[in-house]
N, C-alpha and C positions, 0 to 999 in steps of 0.2 A: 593227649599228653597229660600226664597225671601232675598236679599243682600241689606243692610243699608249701603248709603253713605252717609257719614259726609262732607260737605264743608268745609274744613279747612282754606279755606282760609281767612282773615280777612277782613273785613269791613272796618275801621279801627283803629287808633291804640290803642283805648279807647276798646276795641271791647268785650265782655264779655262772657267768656268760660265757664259756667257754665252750660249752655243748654249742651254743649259738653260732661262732665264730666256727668252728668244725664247719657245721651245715652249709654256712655258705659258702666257705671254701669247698666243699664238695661239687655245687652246682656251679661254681665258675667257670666261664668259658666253655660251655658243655655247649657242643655242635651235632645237629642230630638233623634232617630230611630239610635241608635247604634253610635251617633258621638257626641263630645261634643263641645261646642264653646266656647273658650276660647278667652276674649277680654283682652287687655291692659287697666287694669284701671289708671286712671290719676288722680293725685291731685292736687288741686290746693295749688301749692306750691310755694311760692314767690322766690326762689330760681331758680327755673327752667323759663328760658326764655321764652316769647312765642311763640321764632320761631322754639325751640327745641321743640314743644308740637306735639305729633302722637299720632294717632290715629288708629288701628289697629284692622279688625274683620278677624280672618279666621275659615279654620272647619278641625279639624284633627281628627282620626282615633285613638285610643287608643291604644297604646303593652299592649297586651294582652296574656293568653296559649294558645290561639287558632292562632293566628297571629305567634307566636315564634316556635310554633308546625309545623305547615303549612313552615316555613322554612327550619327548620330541617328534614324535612321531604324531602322537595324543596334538600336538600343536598343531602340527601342519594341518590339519586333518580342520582346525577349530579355526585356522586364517580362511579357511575353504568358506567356512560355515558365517564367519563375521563380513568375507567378500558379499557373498546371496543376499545375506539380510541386507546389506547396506544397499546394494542396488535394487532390491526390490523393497527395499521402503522410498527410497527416489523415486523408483517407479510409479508406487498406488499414492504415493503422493501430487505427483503428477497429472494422474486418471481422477485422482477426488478433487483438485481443483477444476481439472478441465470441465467434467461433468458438472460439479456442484456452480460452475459460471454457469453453465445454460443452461440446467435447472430452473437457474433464478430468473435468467435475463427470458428467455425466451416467454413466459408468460405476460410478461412488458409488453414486450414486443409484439405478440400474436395479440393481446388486448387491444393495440393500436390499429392493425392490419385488417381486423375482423372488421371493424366498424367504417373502415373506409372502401376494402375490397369485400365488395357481395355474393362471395362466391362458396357455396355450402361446402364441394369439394375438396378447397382449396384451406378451409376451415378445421373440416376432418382428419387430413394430413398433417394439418398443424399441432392439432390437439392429441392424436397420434404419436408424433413426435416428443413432446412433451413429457407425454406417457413412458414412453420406452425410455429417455435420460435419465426420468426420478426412478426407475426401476431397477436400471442398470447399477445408480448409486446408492439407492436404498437395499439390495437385494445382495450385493455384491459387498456391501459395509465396505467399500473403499479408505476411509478413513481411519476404521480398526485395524486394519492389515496394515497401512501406513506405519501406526504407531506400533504396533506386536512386531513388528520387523524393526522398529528402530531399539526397542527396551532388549528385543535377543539381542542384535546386535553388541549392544552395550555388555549386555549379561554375559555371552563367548568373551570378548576382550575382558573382562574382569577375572573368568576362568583363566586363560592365555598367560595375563597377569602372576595368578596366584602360582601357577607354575612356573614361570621364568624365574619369579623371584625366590621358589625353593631350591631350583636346579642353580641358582648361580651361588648360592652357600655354600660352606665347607661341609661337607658329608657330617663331621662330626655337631656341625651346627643344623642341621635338618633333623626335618619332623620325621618318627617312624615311618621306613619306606611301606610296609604295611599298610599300614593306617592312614598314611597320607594316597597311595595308589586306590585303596577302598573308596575314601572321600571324592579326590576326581573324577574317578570313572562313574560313581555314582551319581554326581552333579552333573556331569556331562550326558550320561543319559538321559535324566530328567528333562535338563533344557534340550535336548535332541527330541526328546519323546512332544515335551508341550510346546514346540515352537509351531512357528503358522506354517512353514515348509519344510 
């Protein structure tokens, strides 16, 4: 779509803005493959200065039900995603305390057990054991999945957030549906792509 620039800048100071005012009445309201263009029309108004005069073309997108659908839907989709993290950060939180207590404790304990019971077997099992918990919690980083689930978590309800609070404004008071649909689905990739599940 080819883009009209206007030199604004003056000639001078006699300089005559009426070629100007044309131009932008020409692109006003111009509706063309799903997008509409909305210019600033100007008047010429003796009141208004001529160094306050702009001139202004862009191209926005319309809130439309397919746009506000596509959101809502975008939501549902991100309650799904805020549900999992949350239960599985409860979860590995659960498994890094469980483990990281008998980690601890059972060296205690097996230190005690050795020097009373004289049983080599009995020793190797234990020390066995031992092994395979710090394994399971070192190997497994129980701790980081904890927290990477609790910071998505967080991170989806701040997305969630930022959409409700667009969709409940007056269409005239929101952000370009464009450019605010580009943002979201691009954040919302992002945390889908880097989260832990």
């Amino acid at each position: 779509m080819n883009e009209v620039k206007i030199d604004m800048s003056p000639q001078n100071e006699n300089d005559d803005y009426n070629d100007l005012f044309d131009t932008a009445n020409e692109y006003s309201n111009e509706e063309e493959n799903g997008y509409i263009m909305n210019t600033i029309n100007l008047e010429n108004n003796s009141e208004t200065s001529q160094d306050d005069i702009k001139c202004r073309k862009y191209t926005i997108q319309r809130w439309d039900r397919n746009s506000e659908k596509f959101l809502k839907d975008l939501c549902d989709t991100i309650d799904e995603k805020i549900e999992n993290h949350g239960k599985n950060g409860k979860k590995y939180k659960y498994l890094h305390y469980t483990f990281g207590f008998f980690s601890t404790l059972l060296p205690l304990v097996s230190s005690g057990f050795i020097n009373i019971i004289n049983d080599e077997l009995f020793e190797a099992k234990l020390l066995i054991l031992i092994g395979v918990v710090n394994t399971i919690s070192q190997f497994f980083r129980l701790e980081t999945l904890h927290n990477k689930n609790l910071e998505y978590e967080n991170r989806f309800i701040e997305l969630r957030t930022k959409i409700i609070v667009e969709l409940t404004k007056s269409k005239l008071s929101r952000t370009n549906c464009d450019l605010f649909l580009t943002e979201i689905t691009n954040q919302y990739n992002f945390l889908n792509y880097t989260s832990p599940n």
